[in-house]
PDB file of N, H, CA, C and O in Angstrom:
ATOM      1  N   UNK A   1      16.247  -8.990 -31.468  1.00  0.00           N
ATOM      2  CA  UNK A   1      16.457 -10.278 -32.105  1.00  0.00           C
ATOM      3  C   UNK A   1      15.401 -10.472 -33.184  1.00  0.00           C
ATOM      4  O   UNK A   1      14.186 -10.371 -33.010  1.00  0.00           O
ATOM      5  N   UNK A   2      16.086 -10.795 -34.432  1.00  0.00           N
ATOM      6  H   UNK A   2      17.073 -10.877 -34.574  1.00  0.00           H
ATOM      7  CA  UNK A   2      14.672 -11.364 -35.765  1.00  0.00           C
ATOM      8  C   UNK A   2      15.242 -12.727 -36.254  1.00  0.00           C
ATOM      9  O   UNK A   2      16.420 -13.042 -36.429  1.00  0.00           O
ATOM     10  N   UNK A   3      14.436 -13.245 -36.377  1.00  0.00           N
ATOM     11  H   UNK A   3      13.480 -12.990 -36.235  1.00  0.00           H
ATOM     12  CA  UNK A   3      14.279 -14.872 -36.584  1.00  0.00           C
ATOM     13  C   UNK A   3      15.569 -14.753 -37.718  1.00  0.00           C
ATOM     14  O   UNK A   3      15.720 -15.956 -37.926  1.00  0.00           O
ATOM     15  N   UNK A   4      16.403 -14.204 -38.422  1.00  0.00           N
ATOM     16  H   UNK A   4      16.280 -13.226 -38.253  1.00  0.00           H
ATOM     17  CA  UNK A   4      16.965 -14.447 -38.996  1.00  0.00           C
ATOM     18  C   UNK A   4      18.816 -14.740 -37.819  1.00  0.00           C
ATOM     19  O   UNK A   4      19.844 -15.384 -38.029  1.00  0.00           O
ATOM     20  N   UNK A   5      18.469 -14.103 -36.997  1.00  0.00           N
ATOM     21  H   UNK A   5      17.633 -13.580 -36.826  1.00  0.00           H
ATOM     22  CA  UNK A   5      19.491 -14.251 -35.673  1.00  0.00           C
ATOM     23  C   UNK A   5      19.583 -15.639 -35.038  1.00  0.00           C
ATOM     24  O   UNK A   5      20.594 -16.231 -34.660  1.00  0.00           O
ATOM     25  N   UNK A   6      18.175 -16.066 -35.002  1.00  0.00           N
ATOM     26  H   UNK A   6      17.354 -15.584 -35.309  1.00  0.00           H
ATOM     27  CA  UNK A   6      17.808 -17.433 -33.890  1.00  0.00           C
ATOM     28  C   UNK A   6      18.346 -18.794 -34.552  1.00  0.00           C
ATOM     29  O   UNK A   6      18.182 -19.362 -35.632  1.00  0.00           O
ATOM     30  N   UNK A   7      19.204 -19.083 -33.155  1.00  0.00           N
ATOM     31  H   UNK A   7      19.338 -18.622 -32.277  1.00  0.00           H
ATOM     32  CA  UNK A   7      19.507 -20.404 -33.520  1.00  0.00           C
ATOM     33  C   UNK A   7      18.674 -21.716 -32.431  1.00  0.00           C
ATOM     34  O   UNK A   7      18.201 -21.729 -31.295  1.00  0.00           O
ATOM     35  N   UNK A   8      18.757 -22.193 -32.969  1.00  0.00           N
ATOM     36  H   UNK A   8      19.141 -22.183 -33.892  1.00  0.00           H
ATOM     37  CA  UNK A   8      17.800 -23.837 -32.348  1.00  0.00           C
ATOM     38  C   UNK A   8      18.274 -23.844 -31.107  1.00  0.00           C
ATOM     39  O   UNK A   8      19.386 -23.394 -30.830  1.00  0.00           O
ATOM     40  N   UNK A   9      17.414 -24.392 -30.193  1.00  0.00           N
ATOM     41  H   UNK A   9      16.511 -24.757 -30.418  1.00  0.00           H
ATOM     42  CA  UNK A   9      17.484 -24.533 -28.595  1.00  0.00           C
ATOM     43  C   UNK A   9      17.280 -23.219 -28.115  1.00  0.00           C
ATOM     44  O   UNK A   9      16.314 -23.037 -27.375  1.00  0.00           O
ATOM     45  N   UNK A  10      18.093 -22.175 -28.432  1.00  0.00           N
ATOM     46  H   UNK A  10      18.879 -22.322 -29.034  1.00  0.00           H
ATOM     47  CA  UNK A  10      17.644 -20.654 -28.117  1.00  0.00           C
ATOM     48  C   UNK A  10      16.362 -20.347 -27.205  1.00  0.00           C
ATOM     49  O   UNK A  10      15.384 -21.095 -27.226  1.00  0.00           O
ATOM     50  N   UNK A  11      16.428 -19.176 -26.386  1.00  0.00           N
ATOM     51  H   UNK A  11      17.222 -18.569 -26.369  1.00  0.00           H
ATOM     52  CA  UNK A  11      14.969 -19.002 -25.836  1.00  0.00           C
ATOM     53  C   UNK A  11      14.824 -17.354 -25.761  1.00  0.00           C
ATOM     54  O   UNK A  11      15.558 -16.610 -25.110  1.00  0.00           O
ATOM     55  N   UNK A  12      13.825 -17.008 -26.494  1.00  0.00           N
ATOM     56  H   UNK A  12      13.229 -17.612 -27.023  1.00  0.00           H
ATOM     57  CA  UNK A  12      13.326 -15.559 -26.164  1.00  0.00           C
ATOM     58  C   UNK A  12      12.367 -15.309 -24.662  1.00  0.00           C
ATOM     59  O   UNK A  12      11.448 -15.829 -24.029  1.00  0.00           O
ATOM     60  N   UNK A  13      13.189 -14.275 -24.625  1.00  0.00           N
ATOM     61  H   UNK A  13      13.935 -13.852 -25.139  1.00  0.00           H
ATOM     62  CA  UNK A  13      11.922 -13.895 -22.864  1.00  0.00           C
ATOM     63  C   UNK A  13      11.408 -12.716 -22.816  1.00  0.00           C
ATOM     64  O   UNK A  13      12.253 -11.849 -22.589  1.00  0.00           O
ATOM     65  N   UNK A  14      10.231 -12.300 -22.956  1.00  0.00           N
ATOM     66  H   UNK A  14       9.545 -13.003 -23.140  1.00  0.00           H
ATOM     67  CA  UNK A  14       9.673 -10.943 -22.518  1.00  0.00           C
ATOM     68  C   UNK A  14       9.827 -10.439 -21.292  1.00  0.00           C
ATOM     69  O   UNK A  14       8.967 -10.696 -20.450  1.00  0.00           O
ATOM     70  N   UNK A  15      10.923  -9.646 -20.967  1.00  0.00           N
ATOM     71  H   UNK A  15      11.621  -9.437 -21.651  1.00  0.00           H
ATOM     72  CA  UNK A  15      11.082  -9.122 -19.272  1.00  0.00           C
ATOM     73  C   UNK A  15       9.439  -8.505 -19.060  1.00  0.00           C
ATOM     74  O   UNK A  15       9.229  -8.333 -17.859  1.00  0.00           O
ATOM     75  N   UNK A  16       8.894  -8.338 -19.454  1.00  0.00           N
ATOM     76  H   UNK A  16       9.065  -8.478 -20.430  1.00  0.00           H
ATOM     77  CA  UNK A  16       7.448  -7.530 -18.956  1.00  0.00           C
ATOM     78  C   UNK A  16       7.049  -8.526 -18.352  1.00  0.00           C
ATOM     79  O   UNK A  16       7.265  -8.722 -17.156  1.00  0.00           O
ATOM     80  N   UNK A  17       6.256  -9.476 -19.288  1.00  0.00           N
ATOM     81  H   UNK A  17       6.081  -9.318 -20.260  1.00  0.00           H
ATOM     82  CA  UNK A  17       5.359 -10.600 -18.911  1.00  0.00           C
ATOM     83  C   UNK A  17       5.358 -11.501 -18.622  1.00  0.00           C
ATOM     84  O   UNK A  17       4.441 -12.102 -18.062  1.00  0.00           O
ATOM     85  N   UNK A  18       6.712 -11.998 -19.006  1.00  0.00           N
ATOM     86  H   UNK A  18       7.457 -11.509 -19.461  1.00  0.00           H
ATOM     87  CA  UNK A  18       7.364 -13.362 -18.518  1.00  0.00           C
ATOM     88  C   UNK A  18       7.679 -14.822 -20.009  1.00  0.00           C
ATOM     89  O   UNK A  18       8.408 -15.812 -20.057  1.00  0.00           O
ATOM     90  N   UNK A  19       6.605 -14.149 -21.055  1.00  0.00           N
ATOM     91  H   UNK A  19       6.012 -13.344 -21.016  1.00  0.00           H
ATOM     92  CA  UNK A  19       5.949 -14.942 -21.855  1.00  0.00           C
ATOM     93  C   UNK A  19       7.790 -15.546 -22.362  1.00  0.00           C
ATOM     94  O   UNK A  19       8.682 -14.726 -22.140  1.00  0.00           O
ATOM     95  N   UNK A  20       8.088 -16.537 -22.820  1.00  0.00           N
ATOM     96  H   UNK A  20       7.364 -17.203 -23.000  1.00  0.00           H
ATOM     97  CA  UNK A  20       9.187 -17.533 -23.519  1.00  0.00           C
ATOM     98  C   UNK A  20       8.642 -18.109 -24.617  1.00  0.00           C
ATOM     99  O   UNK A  20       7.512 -18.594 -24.680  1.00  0.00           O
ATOM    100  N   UNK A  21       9.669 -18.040 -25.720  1.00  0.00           N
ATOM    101  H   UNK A  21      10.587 -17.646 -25.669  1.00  0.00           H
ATOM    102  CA  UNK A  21       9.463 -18.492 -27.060  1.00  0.00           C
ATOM    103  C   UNK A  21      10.968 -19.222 -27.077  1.00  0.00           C
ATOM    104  O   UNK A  21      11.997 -18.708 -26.639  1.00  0.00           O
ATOM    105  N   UNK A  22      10.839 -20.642 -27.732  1.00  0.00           N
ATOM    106  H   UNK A  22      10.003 -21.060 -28.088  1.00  0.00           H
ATOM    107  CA  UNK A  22      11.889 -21.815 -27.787  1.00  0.00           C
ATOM    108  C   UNK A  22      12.016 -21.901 -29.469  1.00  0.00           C
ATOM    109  O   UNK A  22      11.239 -22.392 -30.288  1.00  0.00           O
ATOM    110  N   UNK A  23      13.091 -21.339 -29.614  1.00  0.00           N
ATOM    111  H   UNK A  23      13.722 -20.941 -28.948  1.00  0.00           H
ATOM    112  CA  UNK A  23      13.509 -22.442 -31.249  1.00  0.00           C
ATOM    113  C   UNK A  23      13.910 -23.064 -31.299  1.00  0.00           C
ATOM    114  O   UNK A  23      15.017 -23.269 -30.802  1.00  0.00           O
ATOM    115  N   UNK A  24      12.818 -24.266 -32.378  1.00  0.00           N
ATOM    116  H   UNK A  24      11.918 -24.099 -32.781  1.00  0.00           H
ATOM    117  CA  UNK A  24      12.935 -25.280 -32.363  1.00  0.00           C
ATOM    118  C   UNK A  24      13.373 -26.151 -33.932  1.00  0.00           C
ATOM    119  O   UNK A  24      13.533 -27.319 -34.284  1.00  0.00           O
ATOM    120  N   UNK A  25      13.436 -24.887 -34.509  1.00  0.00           N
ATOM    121  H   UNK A  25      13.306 -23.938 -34.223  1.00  0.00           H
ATOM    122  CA  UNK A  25      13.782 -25.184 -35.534  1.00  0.00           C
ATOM    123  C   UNK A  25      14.209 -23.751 -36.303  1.00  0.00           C
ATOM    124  O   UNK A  25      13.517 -22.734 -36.244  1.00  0.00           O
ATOM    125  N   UNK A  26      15.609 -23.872 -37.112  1.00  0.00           N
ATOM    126  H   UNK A  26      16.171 -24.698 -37.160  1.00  0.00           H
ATOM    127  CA  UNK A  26      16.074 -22.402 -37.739  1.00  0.00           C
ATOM    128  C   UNK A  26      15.422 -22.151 -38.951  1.00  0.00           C
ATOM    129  O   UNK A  26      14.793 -23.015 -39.563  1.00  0.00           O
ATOM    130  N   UNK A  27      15.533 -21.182 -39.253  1.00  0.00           N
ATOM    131  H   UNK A  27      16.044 -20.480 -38.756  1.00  0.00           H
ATOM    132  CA  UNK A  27      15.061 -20.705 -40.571  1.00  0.00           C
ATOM    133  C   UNK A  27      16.335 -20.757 -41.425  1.00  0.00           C
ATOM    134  O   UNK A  27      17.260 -19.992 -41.152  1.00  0.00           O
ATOM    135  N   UNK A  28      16.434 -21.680 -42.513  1.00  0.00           N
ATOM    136  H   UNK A  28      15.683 -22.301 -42.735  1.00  0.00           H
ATOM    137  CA  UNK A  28      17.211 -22.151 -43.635  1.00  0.00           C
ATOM    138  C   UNK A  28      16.852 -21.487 -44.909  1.00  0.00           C
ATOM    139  O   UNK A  28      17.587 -21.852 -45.827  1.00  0.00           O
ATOM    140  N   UNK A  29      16.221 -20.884 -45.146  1.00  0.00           N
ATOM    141  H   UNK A  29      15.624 -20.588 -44.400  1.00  0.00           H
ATOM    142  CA  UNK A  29      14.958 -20.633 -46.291  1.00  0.00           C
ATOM    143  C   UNK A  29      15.655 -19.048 -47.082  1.00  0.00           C
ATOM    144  O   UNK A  29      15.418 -17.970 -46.537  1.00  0.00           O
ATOM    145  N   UNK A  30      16.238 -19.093 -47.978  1.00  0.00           N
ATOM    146  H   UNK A  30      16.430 -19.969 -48.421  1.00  0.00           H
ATOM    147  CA  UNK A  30      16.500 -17.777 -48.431  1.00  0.00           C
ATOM    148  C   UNK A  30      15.359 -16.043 -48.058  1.00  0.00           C
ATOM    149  O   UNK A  30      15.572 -14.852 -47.834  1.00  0.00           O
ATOM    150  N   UNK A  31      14.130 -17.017 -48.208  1.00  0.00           N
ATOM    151  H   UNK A  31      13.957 -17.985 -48.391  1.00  0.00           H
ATOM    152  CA  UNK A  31      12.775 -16.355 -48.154  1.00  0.00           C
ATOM    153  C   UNK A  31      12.405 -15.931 -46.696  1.00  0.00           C
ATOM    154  O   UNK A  31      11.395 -15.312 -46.362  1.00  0.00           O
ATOM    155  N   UNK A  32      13.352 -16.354 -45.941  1.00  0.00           N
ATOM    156  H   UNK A  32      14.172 -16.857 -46.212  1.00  0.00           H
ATOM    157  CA  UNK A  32      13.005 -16.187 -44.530  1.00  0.00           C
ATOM    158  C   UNK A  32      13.970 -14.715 -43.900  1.00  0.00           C
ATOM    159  O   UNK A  32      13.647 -13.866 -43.068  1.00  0.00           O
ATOM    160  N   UNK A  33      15.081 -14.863 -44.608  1.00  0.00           N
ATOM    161  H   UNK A  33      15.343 -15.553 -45.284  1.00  0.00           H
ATOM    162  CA  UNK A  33      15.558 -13.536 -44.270  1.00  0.00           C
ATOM    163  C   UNK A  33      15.107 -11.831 -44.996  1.00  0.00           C
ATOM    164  O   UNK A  33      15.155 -10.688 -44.539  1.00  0.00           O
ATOM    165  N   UNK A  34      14.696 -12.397 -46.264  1.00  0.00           N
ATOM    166  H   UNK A  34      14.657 -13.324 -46.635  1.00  0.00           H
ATOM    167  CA  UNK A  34      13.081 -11.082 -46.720  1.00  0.00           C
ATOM    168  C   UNK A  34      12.312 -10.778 -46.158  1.00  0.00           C
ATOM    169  O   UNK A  34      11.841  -9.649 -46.301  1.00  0.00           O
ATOM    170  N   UNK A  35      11.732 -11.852 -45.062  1.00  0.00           N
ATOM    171  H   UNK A  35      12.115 -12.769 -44.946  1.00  0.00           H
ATOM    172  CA  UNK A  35      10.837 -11.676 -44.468  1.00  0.00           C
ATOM    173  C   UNK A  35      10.791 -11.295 -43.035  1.00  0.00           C
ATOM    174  O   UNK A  35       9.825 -10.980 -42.340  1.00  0.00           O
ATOM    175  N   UNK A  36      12.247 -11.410 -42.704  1.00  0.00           N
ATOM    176  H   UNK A  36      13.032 -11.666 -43.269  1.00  0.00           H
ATOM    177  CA  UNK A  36      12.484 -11.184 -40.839  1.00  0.00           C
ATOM    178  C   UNK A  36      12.714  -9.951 -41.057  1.00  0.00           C
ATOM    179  O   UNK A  36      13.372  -9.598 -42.035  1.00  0.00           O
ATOM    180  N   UNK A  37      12.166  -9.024 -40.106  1.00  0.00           N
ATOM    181  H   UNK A  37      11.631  -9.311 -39.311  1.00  0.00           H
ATOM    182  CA  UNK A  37      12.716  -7.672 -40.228  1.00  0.00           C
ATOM    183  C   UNK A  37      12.534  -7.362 -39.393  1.00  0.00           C
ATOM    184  O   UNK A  37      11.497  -7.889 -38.991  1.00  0.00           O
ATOM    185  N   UNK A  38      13.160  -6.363 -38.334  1.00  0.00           N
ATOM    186  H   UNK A  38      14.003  -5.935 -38.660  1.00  0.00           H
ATOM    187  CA  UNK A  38      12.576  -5.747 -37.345  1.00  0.00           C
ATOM    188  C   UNK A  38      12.635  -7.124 -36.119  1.00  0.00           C
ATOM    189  O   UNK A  38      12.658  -8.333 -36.345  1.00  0.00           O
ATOM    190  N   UNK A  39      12.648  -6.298 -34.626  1.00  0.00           N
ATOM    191  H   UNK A  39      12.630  -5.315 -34.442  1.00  0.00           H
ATOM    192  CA  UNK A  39      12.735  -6.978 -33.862  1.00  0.00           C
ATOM    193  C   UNK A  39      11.674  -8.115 -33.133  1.00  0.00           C
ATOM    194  O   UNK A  39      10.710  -7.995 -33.890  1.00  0.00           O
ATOM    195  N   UNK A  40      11.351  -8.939 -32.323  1.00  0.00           N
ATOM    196  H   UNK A  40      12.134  -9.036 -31.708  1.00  0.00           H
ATOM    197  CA  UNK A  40      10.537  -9.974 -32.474  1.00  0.00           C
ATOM    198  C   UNK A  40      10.510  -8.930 -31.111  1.00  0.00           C
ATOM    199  O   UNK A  40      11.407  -8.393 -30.460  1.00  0.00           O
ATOM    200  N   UNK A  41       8.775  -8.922 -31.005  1.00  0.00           N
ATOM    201  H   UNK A  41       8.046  -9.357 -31.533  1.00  0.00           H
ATOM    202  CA  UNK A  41       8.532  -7.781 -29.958  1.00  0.00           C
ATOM    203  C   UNK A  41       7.406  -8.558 -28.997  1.00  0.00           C
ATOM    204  O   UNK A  41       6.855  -9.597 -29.360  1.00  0.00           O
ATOM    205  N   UNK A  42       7.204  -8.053 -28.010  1.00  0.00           N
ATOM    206  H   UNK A  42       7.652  -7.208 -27.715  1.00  0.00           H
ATOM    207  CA  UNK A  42       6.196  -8.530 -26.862  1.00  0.00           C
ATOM    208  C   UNK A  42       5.871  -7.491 -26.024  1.00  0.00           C
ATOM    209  O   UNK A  42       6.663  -6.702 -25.510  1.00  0.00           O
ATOM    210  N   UNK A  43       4.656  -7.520 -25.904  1.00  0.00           N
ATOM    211  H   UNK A  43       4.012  -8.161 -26.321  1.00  0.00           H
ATOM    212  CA  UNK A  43       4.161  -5.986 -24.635  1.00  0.00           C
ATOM    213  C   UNK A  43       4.792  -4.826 -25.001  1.00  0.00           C
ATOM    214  O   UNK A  43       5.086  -3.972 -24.165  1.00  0.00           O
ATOM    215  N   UNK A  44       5.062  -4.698 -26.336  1.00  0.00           N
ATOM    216  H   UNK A  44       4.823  -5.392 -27.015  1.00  0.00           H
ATOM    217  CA  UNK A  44       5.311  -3.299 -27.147  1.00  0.00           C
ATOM    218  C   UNK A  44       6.599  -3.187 -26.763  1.00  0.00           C
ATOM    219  O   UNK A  44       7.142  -2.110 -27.010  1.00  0.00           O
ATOM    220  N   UNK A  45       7.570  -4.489 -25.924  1.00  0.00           N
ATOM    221  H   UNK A  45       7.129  -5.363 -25.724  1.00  0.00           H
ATOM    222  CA  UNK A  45       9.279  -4.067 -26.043  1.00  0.00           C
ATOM    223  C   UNK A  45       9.952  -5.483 -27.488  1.00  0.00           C
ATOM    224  O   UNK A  45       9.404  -6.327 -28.197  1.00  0.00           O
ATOM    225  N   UNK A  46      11.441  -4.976 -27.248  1.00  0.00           N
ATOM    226  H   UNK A  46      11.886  -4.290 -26.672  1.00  0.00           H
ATOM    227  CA  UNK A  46      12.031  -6.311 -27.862  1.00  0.00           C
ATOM    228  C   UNK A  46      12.224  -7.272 -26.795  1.00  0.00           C
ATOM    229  O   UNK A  46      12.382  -7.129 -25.583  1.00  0.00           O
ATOM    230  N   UNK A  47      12.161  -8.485 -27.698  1.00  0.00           N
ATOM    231  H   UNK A  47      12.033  -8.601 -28.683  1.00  0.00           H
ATOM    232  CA  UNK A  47      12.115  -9.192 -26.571  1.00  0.00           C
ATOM    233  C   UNK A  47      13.573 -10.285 -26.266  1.00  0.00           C
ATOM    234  O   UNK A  47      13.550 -11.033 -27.243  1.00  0.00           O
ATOM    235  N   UNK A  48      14.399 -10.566 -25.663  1.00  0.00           N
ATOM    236  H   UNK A  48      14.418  -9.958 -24.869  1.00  0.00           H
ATOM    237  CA  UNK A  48      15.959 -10.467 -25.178  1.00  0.00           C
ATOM    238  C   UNK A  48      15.552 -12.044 -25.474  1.00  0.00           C
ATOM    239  O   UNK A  48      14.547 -12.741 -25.616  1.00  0.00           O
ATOM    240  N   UNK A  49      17.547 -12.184 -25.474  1.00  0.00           N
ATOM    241  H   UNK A  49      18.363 -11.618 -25.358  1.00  0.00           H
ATOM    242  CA  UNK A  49      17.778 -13.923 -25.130  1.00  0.00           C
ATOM    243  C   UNK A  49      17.821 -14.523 -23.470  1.00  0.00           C
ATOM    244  O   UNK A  49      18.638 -14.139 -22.632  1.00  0.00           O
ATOM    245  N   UNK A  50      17.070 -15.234 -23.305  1.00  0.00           N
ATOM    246  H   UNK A  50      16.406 -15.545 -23.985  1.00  0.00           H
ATOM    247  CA  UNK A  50      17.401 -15.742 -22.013  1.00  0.00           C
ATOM    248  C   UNK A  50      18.994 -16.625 -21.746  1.00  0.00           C
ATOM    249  O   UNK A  50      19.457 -17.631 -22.283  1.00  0.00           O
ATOM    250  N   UNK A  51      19.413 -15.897 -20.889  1.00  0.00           N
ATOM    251  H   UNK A  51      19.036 -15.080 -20.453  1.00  0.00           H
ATOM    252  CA  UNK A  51      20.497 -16.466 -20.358  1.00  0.00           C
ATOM    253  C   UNK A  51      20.377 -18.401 -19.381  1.00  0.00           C
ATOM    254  O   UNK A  51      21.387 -18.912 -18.897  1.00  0.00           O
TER     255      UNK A  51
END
C-alpha cells in the first residue's frame, strides 16, 4: 500500500509489531502521487490493510 492507494478512515497494520497507522485525511495533491512510491513499510515488511 502507498499513500497514493489510502483512503480516509482506512487503517494500516504491521503484522510484526502490531504498530497501526489511521487515515485521516487523503492525499488530493497532484504532488503527492510523485512522491508516493513504493510500499509504506514497517519492521522491514509492507505493511497490510486491517480488516
Amino acid at each position: 500500500m502507498n499513500c497514493t492507494n489510502l483512503k480516509q478512515g482506512q487503517t494500516l497494520i504491521c503484522e510484526r509489531c502490531g504498530l497501526e497507522l489511521k487515515v485521516v485525511s487523503e492525499c488530493e495533491d497532484e504532488r503527492c502521487s510523485m512522491g508516493c512510491t513504493g510500499d509504506m513499510d514497517c519492521c522491514g515488511e509492507p505493511m497490510k490493510l486491517k480488516e
